[in-house]
Every structure is written in C-alpha cells, then in structure tokens.
SEKE-585945 format. One line per 8 residues: number of its first residue (from 1); their letters; for each residue x, y, z of C-alpha. Coordinates in steps of 0.1 Angstrom, whole numbers, plus 2048, in hexadecimal, padded with zeros to 3 digits. Each point is the difference from the previous one (the first is absolute). Layout:
N
NUM) A) X/Y/Z ~ ...
***
This chain:
373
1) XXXXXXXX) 854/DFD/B40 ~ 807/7EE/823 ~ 824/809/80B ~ 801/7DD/80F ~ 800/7F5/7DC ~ 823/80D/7FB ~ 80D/7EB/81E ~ 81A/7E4/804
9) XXXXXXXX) 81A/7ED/81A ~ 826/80A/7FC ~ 818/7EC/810 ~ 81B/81C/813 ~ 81C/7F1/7EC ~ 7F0/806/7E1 ~ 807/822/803 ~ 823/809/7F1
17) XXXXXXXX) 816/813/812 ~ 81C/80A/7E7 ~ 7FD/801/7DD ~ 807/7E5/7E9 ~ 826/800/7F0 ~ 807/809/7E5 ~ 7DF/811/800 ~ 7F6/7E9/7E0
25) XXXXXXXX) 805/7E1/811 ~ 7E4/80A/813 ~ 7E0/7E3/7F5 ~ 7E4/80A/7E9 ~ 7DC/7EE/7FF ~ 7F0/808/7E0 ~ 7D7/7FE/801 ~ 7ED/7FB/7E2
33) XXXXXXXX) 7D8/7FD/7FB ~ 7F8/7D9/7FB ~ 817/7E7/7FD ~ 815/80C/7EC ~ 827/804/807 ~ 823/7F0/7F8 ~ 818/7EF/816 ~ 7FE/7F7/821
41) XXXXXXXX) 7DC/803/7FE ~ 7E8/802/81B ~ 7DA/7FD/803 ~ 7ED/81E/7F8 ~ 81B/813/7E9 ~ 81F/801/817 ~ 822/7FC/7F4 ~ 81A/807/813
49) XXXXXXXX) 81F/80C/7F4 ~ 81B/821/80A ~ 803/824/7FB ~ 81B/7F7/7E7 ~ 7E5/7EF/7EA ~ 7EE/81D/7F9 ~ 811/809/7DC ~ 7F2/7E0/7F5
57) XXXXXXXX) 7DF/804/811 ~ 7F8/820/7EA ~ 7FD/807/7DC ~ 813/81A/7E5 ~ 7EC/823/802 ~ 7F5/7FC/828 ~ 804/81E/816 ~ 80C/7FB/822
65) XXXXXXXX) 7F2/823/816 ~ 815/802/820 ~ 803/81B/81C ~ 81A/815/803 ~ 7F6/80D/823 ~ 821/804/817 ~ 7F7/7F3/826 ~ 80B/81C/81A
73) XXXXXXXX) 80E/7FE/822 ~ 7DC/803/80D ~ 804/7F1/81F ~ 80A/81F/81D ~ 808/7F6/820 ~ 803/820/81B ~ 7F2/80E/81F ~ 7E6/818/808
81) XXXXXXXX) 80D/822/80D ~ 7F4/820/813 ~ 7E1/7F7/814 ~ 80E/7F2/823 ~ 819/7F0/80A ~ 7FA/7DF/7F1 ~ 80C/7FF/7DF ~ 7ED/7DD/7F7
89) XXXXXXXX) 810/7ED/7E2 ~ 7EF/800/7DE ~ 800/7F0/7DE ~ 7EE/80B/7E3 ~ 800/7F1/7DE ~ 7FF/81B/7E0 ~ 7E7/7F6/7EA ~ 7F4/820/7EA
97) XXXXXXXX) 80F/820/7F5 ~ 7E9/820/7FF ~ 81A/817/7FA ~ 828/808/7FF ~ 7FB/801/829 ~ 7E2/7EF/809 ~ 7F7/7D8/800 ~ 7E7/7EE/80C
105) XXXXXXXX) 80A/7E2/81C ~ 7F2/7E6/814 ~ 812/802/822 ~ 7FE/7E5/817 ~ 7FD/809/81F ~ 7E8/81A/7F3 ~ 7EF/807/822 ~ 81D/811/80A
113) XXXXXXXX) 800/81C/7EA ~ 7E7/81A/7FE ~ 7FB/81C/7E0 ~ 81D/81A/80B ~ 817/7EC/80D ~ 828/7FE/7F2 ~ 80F/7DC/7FA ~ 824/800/7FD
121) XXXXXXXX) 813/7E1/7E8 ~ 825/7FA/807 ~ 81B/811/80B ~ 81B/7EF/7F1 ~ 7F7/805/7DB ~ 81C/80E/7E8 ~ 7E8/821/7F4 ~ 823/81C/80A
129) XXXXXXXX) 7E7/820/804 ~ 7E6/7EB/814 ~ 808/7E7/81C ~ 7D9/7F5/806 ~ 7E4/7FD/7EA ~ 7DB/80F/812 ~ 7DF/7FC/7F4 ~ 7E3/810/80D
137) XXXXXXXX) 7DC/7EE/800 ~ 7EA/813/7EF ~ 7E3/7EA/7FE ~ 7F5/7E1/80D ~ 7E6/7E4/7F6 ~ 7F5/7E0/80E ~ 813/7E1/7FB ~ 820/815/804
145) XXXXXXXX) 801/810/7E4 ~ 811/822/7FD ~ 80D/821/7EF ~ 821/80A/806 ~ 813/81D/7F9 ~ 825/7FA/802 ~ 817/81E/800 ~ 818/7FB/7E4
153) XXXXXXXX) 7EE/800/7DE ~ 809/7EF/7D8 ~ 820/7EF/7FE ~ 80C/80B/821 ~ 7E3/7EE/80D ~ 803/7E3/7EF ~ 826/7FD/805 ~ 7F6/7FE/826
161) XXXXXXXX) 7E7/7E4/800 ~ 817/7EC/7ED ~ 81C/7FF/819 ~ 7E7/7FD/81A ~ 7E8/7EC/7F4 ~ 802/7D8/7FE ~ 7ED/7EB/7E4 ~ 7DF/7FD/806
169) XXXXXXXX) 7F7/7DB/803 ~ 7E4/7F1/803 ~ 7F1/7F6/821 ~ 806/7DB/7F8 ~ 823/802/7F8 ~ 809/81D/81E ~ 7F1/7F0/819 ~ 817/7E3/7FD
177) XXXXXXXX) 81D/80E/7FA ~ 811/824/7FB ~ 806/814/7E2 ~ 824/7FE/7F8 ~ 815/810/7E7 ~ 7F8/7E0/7E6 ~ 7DB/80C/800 ~ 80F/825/7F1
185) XXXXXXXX) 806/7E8/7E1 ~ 7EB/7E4/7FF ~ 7E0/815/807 ~ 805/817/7DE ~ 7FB/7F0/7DF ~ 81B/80C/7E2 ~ 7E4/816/7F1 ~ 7FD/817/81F
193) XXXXXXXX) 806/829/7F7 ~ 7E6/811/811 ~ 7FD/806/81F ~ 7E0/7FC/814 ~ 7F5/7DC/808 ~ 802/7F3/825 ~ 7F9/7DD/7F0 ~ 815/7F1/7E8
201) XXXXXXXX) 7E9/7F2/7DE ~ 80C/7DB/809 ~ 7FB/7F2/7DE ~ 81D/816/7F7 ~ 817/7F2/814 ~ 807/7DD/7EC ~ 80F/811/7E1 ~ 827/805/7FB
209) XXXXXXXX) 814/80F/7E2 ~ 801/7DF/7EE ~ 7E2/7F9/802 ~ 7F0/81F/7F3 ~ 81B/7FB/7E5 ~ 7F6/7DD/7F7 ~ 7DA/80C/7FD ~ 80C/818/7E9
217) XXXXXXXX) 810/7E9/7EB ~ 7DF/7ED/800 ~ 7F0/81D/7F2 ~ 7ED/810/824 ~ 7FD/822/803 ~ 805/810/823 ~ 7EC/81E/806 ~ 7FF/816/824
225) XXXXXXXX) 7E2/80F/814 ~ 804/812/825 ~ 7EB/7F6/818 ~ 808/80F/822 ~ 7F9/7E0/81A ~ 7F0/80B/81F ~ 803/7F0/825 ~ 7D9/7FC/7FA
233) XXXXXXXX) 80E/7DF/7EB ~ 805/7EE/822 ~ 7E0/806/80D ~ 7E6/7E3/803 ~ 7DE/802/7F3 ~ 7EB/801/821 ~ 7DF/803/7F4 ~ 7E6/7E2/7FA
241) XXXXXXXX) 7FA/809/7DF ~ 813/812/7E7 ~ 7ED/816/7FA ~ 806/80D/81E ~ 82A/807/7FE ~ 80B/823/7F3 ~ 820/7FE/7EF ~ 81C/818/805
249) XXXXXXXX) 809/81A/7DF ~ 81E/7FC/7F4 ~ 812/815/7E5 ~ 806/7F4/7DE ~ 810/809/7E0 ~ 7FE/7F1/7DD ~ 80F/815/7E6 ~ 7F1/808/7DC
257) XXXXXXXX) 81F/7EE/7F0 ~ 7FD/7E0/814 ~ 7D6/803/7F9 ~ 808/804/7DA ~ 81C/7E2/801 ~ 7E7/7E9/80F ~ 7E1/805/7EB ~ 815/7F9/7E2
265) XXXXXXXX) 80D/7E2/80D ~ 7E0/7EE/80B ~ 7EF/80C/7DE ~ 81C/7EA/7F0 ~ 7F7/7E5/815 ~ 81E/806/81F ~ 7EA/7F6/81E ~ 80F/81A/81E
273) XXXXXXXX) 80B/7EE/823 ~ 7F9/813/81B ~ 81D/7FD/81B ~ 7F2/803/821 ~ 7E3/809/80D ~ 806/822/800 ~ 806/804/7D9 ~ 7E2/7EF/7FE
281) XXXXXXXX) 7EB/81B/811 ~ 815/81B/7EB ~ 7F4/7F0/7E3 ~ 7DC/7F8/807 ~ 7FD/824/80D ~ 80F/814/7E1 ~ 7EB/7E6/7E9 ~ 7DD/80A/7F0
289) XXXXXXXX) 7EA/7E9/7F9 ~ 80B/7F6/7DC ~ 821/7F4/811 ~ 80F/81D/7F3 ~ 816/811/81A ~ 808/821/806 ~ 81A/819/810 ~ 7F8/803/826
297) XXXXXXXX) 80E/80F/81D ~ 7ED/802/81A ~ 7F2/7ED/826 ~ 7F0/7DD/7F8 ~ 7ED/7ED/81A ~ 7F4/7E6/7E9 ~ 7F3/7E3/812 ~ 7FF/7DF/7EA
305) XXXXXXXX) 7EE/7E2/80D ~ 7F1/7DF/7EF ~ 7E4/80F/7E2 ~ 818/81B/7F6 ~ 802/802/7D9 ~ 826/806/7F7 ~ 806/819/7E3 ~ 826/801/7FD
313) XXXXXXXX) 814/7E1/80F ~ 803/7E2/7ED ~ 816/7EA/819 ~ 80C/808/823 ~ 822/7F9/811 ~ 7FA/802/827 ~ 811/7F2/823 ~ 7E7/7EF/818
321) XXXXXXXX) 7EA/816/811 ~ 7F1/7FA/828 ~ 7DD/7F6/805 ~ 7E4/816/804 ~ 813/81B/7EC ~ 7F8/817/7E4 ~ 820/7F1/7EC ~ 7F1/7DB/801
329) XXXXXXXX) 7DF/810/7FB ~ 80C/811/7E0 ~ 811/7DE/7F1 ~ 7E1/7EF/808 ~ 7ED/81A/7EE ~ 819/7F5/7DC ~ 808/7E2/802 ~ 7DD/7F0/812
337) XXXXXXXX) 7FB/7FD/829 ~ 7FF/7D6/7FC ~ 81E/803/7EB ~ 817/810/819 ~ 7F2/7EC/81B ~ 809/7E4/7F1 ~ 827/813/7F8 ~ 805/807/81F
345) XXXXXXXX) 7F3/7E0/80D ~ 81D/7F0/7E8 ~ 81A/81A/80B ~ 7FB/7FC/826 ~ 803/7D8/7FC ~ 820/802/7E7 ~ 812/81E/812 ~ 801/81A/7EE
353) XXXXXXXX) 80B/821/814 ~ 7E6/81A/809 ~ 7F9/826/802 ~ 81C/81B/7F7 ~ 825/7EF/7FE ~ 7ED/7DF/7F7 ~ 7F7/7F1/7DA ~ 7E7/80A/7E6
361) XXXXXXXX) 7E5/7F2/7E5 ~ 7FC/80A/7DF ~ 7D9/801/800 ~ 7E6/7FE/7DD ~ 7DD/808/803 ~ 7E6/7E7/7F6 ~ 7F8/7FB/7DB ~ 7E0/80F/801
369) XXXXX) 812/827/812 ~ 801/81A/7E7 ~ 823/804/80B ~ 80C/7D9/7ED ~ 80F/805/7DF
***
C-alpha cells in the first residue's frame, strides 16, 4: 500500500509532553465498526470517555495481555577516546542486546567513529571498581547503526548503563525538552520486570493499582507477554510503498502458561485485549492459524498493515500513533484505514493528547473481522 495513505496533520501542541495524572484520568476514545456506541456518541462509532471507564467498557471472562518489558537507561552520552587528540562528543542510544557484553546502538554522530575505535561514557558514575565505562566499535552499518562491546559484562554491565544512562525519549518529546528524573517514573508502566526495552509499551502506562483492581472485580483477567521494544519503534517508514520498509526484530516471549490461560478463556467466550501494540505483535506471532496460540520465544519482525487477517486479538487498547508509521499502520490494519482516519480526525479537533505520555482508544474491528466476537 501507498505510505502516503497512512498520513495526517498534527498540530505541535497535540503532542503531550507529560503524562496524564493520575495516569487513569488520562481520556479514552473508544471505536466501534458502524454506528454503534453509548454516550457521548460521535459519528462513525466514537465515544469518548477515560481510562477509568474501562472496567465498564469490558465484559466478565475478557483477558487483558500487557508487556512487562522494563525500559533501560539506553540513552549513553560520552566521548570518543584514543585516536588523536580530539576526543569529539558522542551519544548513542542502546537498542538491542546480543550478549552479557555486547549491544547493538545507533550513535549519532556516527561519522565519527570508525570499527576499532574506544568510546568512553561518564566518569562520574557510582560503579567503586570502575570509574568509566568503554566500549569498543566492533562493527559498523549504514544509518549509524553499530556493535558494541563494552567492557564490563551481566549485571555489572547493566548496573553501569543505568547510572549512566538517561530514559530514552522519543525524538518528539526530547527535542523539546530534557529528560528529567520524572521521566525515570512516568516512562515505565507498573508491569515492567524485565529488562530490555529502549521504548516504553505506551499503552501500559495508563493503568494504576486501582484500576487493575477494579477490573478484577469486574471479572478481567490480566495476563503478561515480554516484548523487548527496540529504538527501531521511532523510526519513520521512508519508503513509498510498504512494501518496501523492513522492520526491525525484536525479541519476544509468551509462555506455555499464559498460551494455555488464554485459549481457554476465548473458547468460553473471554475476547483477549491486546495492550499496546507490542502485545499485539507477541500475540499475532505465537498464534497459528486456528487462533490458537502457542509458547514462543524468539525475534519477531512481524509487519501488520491494512489486509492482515488477525488470529488472536479480539479488541485493542493503544495511545495515538504518528503518521506514516508502522503503529498507525497496524491499527489501521484492525480496526479499518477510514475508521481511524475518521478517529483521529475526531481526536485532533476535540484535543485529545498524542503519541507516548498522551491518551489512548480502545479499538473493535469491524463486524465482518474474524477477530469480532
């Protein structure tokens, strides 16, 4: 399909620069297929309602599937050392393990660095047996793109980058204004345990204890899935057609258990409500084409765009994505491209907040998906 499809106008202060708060104050649209909908209700499907709604927007026996993905420090800021006597600033941005020493990075400033040269990150970290932390380049691709290999390794490793490394933001939030130690919280959702992203799952972020317990009251089951969010999540889609974009892997995990627990809850009739994007991908990648789904652990670089047949996901919770990306290309492909046009056409005008710290939708396909229940 045309990227230019996938395109719209954001006003700048659209874009939300802190979270909601409470997080559940935050507003929520929900989208249905026709006209159908409850109060407040818009042409086309839209209601508009809050995060807070959502026990009563879901039935007894649904499964909400979030990530439980922790967001590191990724974001190093250091110099390059040992090859003259300039020692030119760099930043590089963490965005996939290989191994208990070695990541992959996109640097900016990636011209000045060449395969075999030593980058040094902070000096004033709180590491006793090591006052620096080095990295040496062993590879480099286009784009700016690299492999480093840092020399502490495991834990030790990872203590490092976290008291030298600030949140990763988005490029629309950083660029106008600075991580601060707010962002430490307000960019990791209550469900995060394991390390790895360098992108917080965004749809996370709206829930808080009571609500979870208040959806358990109502009878929702909460279930978990790791998706490790790469930087590769902030990167347009430059190609004309999408056929064209090659999507980053990203490593997944959904358990037997959680399979099992899932599949016995939709054959009862639960529907399961995909949090994020990035559960959704888990899911649709460990499902077969039954809908049944599966223990996996593994890369998934599934790409999901508008005649995409969903297997797993019966609703979706998401924030609002940018234009021209994968994201809005993926919630075009469940809940119909003229259907979020028209939502985000109705969000723009009625000011709802946009992209990471902003608000979400609570998105059904159209009657005649497999997906509807």
């Amino acid at each position: 399909m045309r990227t230019d499809l996938f395109d719209f106008d954001l006003p700048p202060e659209r874009i939300a620069l802190r979270p909601a708060c409470p997080r559940e104050s935050a507003r929520l649209m929900v989208v249905r297929p026709g006209g159908a909908g409850g109060r407040t209700l818009h042409t086309g499907g839209v209601e508009d309602c809050t995060i807070a709604d959502l026990p009563d927007l879901l039935q007894p026996g649904d499964c909400l599937v979030v990530n439980d993905s922790k967001v590191i420090a990724a974001r190093l800021r250091g110099r390059r050392i040992g090859r003259g006597d300039v020692e030119p600033s760099i930043e590089a941005t963490l965005h996939k393990r290989i191994d208990g020493s070695t990541w992959r990075a996109f640097i900016l400033g990636a011209k000045k660095v060449q395969v075999g040269d030593v980058l040094r990150f902070g000096s004033e970290g709180r590491v006793c047996f090591l006052d620096q932390l080095d990295a040496q380049v062993l590879h480099k691709d286009e784009g700016g793109d690299v492999t480093l290999s840092f020399s502490l390794t495991g834990p030790h490793l990872d203590q490092a980058i976290e008291e030298r490394g600030d949140m990763p933001l988005p490029p629309y939030i950083a660029s106008r204004r600075p991580t601060d130690a707010q962002d430490k919280t307000d960019y990791q959702t209550i469900f995060a345990h394991e390390d790895g992203s360098v992108a917080a799952p965004t749809a996370g972020l709206h829930f808080t204890p009571d609500l979870l317990a208040r959806l358990a009251q109502r009878g929702v089951a909460l279930h978990k899935v790791t998706l490790h969010v790469g930087a590769g999540t902030f990167l347009p889609v430059k190609a004309d057609d999408t056929t064209g974009h090659k999507m980053h892997a990203e490593f997944g995990i959904l358990t037997a258990e959680t399979a099992e627990a899932l599949n016995a809850a939709r054959a009862k009739g639960g529907r399961i409500v995909a949090v994020g994007s990035t559960a959704m991908r888990t899911l649709e990648t460990a499902a077969g084409d039954d809908g049944q789904l599966k223990a996996f652990a593994g890369d998934t670089a599934i790409f999901i765009t508008p005649g995409y047949r969903f297997k797993a996901v019966d609703l979706m919770m998401t924030n609002f994505h940018l234009p021209r990306s994968t994201l809005f290309m993926l919630v075009s492909a469940f809940a119909g491209l003229d259907t979020m046009q028209r939502a985000y056409r109705h969000a723009i005008e009625t000011g709802y907040r946009f992209y990471s710290y902003g608000d979400a939708c609570l998105l059904f396909p159209p009657s005649h998906s497999g997906t509807a229940r």
